[in-house]
N, C-alpha and C positions, 0 to 999 in steps of 0.2 A: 755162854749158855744159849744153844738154840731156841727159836719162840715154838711156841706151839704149834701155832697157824701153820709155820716152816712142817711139821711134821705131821699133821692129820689136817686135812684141810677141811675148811669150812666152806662150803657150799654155797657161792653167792647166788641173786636173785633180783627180780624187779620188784621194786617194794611201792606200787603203786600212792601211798602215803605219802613217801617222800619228793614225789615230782614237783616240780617247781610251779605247775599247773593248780595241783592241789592246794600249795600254800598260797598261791594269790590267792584264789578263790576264795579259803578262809576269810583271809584278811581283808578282801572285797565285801563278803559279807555283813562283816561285822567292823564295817566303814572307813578299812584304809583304805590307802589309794598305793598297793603295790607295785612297784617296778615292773614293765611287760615281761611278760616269760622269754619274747623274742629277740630278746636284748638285756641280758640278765648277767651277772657273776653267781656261779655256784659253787661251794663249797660241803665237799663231805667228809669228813672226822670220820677214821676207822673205815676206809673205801675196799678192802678187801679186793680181790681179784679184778672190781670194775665192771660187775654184773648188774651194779645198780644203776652208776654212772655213766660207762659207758652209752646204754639204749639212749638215755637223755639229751646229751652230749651229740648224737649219729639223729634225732628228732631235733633238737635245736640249735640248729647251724649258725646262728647268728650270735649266740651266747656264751660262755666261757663257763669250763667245768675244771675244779682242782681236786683233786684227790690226795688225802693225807695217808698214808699205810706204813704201820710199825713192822710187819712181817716183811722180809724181802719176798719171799717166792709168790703171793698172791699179787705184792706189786706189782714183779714181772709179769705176770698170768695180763694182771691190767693193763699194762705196758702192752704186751705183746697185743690183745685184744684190738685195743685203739687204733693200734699200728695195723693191722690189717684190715682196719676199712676206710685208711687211709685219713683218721678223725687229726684234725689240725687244730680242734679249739679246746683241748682237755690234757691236761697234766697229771702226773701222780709223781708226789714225792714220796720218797719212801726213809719214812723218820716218824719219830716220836710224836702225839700228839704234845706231848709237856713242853717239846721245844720249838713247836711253829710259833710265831712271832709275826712281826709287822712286817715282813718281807713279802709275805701271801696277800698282804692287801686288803681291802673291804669287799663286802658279798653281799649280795642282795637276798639270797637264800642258805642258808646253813642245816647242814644235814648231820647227826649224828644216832645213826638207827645202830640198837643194837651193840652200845658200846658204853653207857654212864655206868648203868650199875655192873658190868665188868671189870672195871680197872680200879685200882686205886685214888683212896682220897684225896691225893695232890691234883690227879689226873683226872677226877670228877670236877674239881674247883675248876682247874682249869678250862675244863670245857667252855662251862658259862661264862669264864674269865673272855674267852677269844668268842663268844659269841657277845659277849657286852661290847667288848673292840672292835669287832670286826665288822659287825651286820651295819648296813646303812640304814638312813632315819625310817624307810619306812620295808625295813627288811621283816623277815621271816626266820626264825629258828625252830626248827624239828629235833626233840629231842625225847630219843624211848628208853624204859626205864620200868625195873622190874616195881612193883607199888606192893605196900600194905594196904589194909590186912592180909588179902593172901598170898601174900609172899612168906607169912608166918609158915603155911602149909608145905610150900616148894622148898623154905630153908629146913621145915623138920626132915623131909625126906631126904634132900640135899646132904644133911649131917650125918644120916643115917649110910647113907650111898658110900660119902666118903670114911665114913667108920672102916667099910665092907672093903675097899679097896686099899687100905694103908699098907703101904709096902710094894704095890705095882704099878711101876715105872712104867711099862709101856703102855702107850695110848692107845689101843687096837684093846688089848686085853683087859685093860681099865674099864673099859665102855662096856665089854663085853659080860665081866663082874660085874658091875653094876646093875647092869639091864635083866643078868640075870640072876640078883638080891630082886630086885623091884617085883620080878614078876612073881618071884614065892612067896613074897611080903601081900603079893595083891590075892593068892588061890587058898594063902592056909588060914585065913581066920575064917569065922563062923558066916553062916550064910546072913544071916542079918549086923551083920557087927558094922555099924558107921565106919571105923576104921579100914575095911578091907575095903569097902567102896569106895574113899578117896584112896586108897591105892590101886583101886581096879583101872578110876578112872586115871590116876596117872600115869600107870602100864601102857593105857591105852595111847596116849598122849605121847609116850616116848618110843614106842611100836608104830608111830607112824614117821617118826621125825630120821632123818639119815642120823647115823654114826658120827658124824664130821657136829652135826648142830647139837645131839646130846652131849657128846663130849665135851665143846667149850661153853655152852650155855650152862650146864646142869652140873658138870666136876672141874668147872673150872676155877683157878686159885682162888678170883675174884666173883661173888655174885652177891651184890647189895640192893635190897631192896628199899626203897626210900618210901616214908608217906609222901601224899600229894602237896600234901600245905609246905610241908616242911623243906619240896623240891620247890615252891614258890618263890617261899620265904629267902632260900639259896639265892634262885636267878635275879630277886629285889636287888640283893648286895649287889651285883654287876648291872646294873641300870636297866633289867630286863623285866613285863611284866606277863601275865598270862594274858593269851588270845584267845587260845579254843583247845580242840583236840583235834587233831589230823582228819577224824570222821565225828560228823556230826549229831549222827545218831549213836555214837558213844557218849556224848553228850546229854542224853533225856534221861531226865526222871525215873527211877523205879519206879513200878506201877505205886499208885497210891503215896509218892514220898514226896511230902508237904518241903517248900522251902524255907531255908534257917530264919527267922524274923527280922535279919537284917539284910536277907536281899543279897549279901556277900556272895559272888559267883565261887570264887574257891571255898569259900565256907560250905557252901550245900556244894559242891566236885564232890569235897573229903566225905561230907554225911553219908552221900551217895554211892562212894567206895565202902563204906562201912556196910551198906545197906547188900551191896553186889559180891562183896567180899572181892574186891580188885585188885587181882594180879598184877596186872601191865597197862603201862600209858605210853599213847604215842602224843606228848605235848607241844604244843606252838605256842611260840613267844617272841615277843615284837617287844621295843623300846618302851623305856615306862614312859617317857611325853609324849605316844601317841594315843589322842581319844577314842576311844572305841565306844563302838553304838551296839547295847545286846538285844534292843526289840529288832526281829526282823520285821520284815514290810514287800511290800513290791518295788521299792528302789534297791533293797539291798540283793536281790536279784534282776535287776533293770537289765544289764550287761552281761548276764551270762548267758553261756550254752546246757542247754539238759538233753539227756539221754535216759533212756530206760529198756533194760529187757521187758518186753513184756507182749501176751496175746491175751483177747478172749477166750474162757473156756469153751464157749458155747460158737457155734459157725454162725450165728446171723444173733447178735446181741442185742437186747431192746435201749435201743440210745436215749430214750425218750426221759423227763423227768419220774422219779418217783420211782423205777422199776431197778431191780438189784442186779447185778452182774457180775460175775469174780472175773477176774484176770487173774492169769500164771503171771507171775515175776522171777527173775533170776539175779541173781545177783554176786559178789566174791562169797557170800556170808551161804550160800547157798537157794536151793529151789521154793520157793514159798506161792503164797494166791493174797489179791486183793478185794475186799469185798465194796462197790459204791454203787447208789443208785443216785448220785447227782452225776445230773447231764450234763456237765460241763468237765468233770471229772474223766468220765467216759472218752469223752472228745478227745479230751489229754492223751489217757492211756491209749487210745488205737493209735494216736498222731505220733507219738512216742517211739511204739511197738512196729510200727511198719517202717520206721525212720531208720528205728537202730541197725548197726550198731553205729550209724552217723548223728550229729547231733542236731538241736534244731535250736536258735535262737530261742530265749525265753519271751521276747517282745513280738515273735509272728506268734507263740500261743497265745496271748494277749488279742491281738490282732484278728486273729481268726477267729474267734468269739467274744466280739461285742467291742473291741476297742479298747480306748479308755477305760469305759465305766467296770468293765474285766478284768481287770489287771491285778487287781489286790484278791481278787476271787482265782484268779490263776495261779498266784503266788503264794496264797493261803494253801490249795492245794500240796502246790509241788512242792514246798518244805515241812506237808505232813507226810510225802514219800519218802522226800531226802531223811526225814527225821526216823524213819523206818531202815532207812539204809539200802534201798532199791533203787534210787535215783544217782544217776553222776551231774553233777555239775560241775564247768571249766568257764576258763576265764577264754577261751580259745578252743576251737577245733582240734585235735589232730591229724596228721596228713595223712593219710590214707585213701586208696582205690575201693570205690563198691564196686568199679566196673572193670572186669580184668584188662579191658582193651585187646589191639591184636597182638601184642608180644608182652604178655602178662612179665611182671618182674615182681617179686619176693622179698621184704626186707632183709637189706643184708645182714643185717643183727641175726633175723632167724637163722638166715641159712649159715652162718658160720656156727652158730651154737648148735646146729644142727648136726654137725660132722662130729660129736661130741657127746649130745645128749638127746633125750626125746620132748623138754620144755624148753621153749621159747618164750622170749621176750618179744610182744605185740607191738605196734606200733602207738597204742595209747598205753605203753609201760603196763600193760595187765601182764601175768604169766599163760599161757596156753600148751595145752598138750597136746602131742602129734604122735598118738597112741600107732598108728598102722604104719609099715614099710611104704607100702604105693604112697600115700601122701607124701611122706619124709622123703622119698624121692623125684616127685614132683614138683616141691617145694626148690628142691635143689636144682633142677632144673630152671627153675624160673627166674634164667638172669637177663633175660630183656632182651636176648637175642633170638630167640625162637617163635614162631608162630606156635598154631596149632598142630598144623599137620608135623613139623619138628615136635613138637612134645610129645605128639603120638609114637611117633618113631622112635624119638629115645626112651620111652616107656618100653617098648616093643623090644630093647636090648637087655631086657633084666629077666631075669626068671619071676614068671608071674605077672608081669607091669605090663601087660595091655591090658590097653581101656580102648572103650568104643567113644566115639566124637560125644556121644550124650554122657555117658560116663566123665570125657574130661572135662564137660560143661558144666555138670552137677560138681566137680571136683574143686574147679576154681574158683567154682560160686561161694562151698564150702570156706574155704581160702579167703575169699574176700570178705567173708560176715567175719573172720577171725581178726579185721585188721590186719592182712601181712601182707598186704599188696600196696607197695609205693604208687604214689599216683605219680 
């Protein structure tokens, strides 16, 4: 029996979450002492084509990437992938999760996005089976997972979906039913009917997603959604406990929601799910004998890097105490403003904003304003950003060019996905788009052997692709705020 994967492909991606960057950082946070990212073993359950690993794997030369994949053809795809940027420290086996074993070794990071609640109950046990074995004392496990209660909402329609399609085998026309049950289930009820608005809104939701992710996310044999507590209570049995959640400001409070009286961190997650009606979790989890510290502080940020998109609205801002100021922020979760009138706040955000997209120690923001006696007022800050979800923090830089130099060069990761698709994989594992031709072709050019006057020229062979010297300056400036320029 063919896999499915083999027949409709699923569409891999950079999943920013799962970077090995992101899991220290957690776990720095909240007072392990993680393995360096620079010198790491990684481990991904369910690696698909090598869209996610791969980028990681071609950024951290120093560390070791495995790949597990039950489908052959997306192995190959990963296979292939690796091999043409000539990557020497990444593996993919292509077999069963049920049957990796002790052969694969210990991992410092464990990755399984996008895979518990598809497979079967052997094949869930096991996951956390081979993350209890495998991960070292002060490893990391990433593991996402469709959640109640609103996964009640996904399996009513889900049931519904699959009603509509019984009897149609092929997967092209399966998705195509489906999508279009959804959408008449979302136009014929009444203009105020509760009902037709959660189907509007999941119209909308599967109207943006490819063919390849509706089909095995939404009609696939397998889709289990778990409570939270009850995925805890699982990883307990394998000697694993909770850490955090992949992003931090998934983590806060619903406005106004008081915590459970005993303080139990999963006990107020689950309330909070209840409260948000939560879909989906991206959970981390580390070893139950390690202690974890959940007040943060200005040590549990002492060692890291921060970054922020961000500008003043206004061209000349009043810095001073006591006067208001919004800032534009940007962020994955989209465009938003910040509103502060403390001065030290301010400092932050321009220092931030003019930095990005590089990052700047958390100890010179300290530094730069007052020192010592600063610190815990810098820190108070920038984990009410982070807790917003506007802020990056890493345990390390990643490598990247602001400054094109004279024979600018392109990360090869883009430029191979480039011959292919219009999104790339950035050099801090974001996704980016490269909406116009001229770019995607000057990306392409940009393998470290040309100047400028060469770029102009091979511009200058395509129909439409001259740029003037200012043009290609603005071009690769563009380019280098994207992260795709190796340094």
């Amino acid at each position: 029996m063919s896999d499915p994967y083999d027949e409709i492909p699923y569409p891999g991606s950079a999943r920013p979450q799962t970077h090995p960057d992101r899991l220290a950082t957690m776990a720095r946070v909240f007072g392990m002492a993680p393995p360096s990212i620079s010198n790491c073993r990684v481990l991904e359950l369910g690696s698909g084509d090598g869209a996610n690993l791969v980028p990681m794997a071609f950024g951290l030369p120093g560390s070791e990437f495995v790949g597990v994949e039950l489908a052959a053809r997306p192995c190959e795809e990963a296979r292939r992938f690796a091999g043409e940027l000539g990557l020497s420290n990444i593996t993919f086996h292509c077999m069963d999760v049920a049957d990796a074993g002790g052969e694969i070794g210990k991992f410092d990071y464990i990755i399984a996005h996008g895979l518990y609640s598809w497979v079967p109950e052997p094949v869930r046990e096991k996951i956390l089976e081979l993350a209890g074995r495998h991960l070292t004392p002060n490893g990391v496990a990433y593991v996402s997972y469709n959640a109640f209660p609103g996964g009640h909402v996904r399996r009513m329609i889900r049931e519904m979906l699959l009603y509509h399609v019984r009897g149609i085998e092929e997967p092209r026309q399966r998705t195509g039913a489906a999508a279009s049950l959804l959408e008449k289930l979302s136009s014929e009820q009444t203009a105020d009917d509760e009902y037709r608005a959660v189907m509007k809104k999941e119209y909308a939701r599967v109207a943006r997603m490819d063919p390849g992710h509706f089909f095995h996310d939404d009609l696939a044999e397998h889709n289990e959604p778990v409570w939270f507590s009850d995925f805890i209570e699982r990883a307990g049995r394998h000697g694993l406990q909770y850490l955090s959640e992949a992003d931090y400001h998934q983590m806060q409070p619903p406005l106004g929601a008081p915590l459970p009286r005993d303080d139990d961190i999963v006990r107020a997650e689950q309330y909070w799910d209840f409260l948000r009606c939560r879909r989906f979790r991206r959970t981390l989890l580390c070893r139950e004998d390690v202690r974890l510290r959940r007040d943060l502080d200005d040590q549990s940020l002492a060692a890291l890097y921060a970054a922020c998109r961000t500008a003043p609205v206004s061209d000349s801002p009043d810095m001073s105490p006591g006067a208001p100021e919004e800032f534009r922020v940007a962020s994955a979760a989209g465009e938003g403003s910040i509103q502060t009138d403390h001065a030290l706040g301010k400092a932050i955000l321009v220092r931030l904003g003019a930095a990005w997209p590089s990052l700047l120690p958390v100890s010179s923001l300290s530094a730069s304003h007052g020192g010592d006696d600063s610190r815990e007022a810098v820190a108070s800050f920038l984990i009410r950003l982070w807790a917003r979800g506007v802020l990056d923090l890493r345990t390390q830089p990643p490598n990247f060019a602001l400054e094109p130099g004279e024979r600018p060069t392109a990360s090869p990761v883009a430029r191979l996905q480039l011959r292919t698709q219009r999104r790339v994989t950035n050099l801090c594992h974001q996704t980016t788009d490269i909406p116009d031709e001229t770019t995607r072709q000057l990306l392409l050019a940009l393998d470290g052997t040309r100047d400028r006057p060469s770029l102009r020229s091979e511009m200058e062979r395509l129909p439409g692709g001259a740029i003037s010297g200012e043009q290609l300056h603005r071009a690769l400036d563009g380019i280098a705020r994207q992260a795709l320029l190796v340094s």
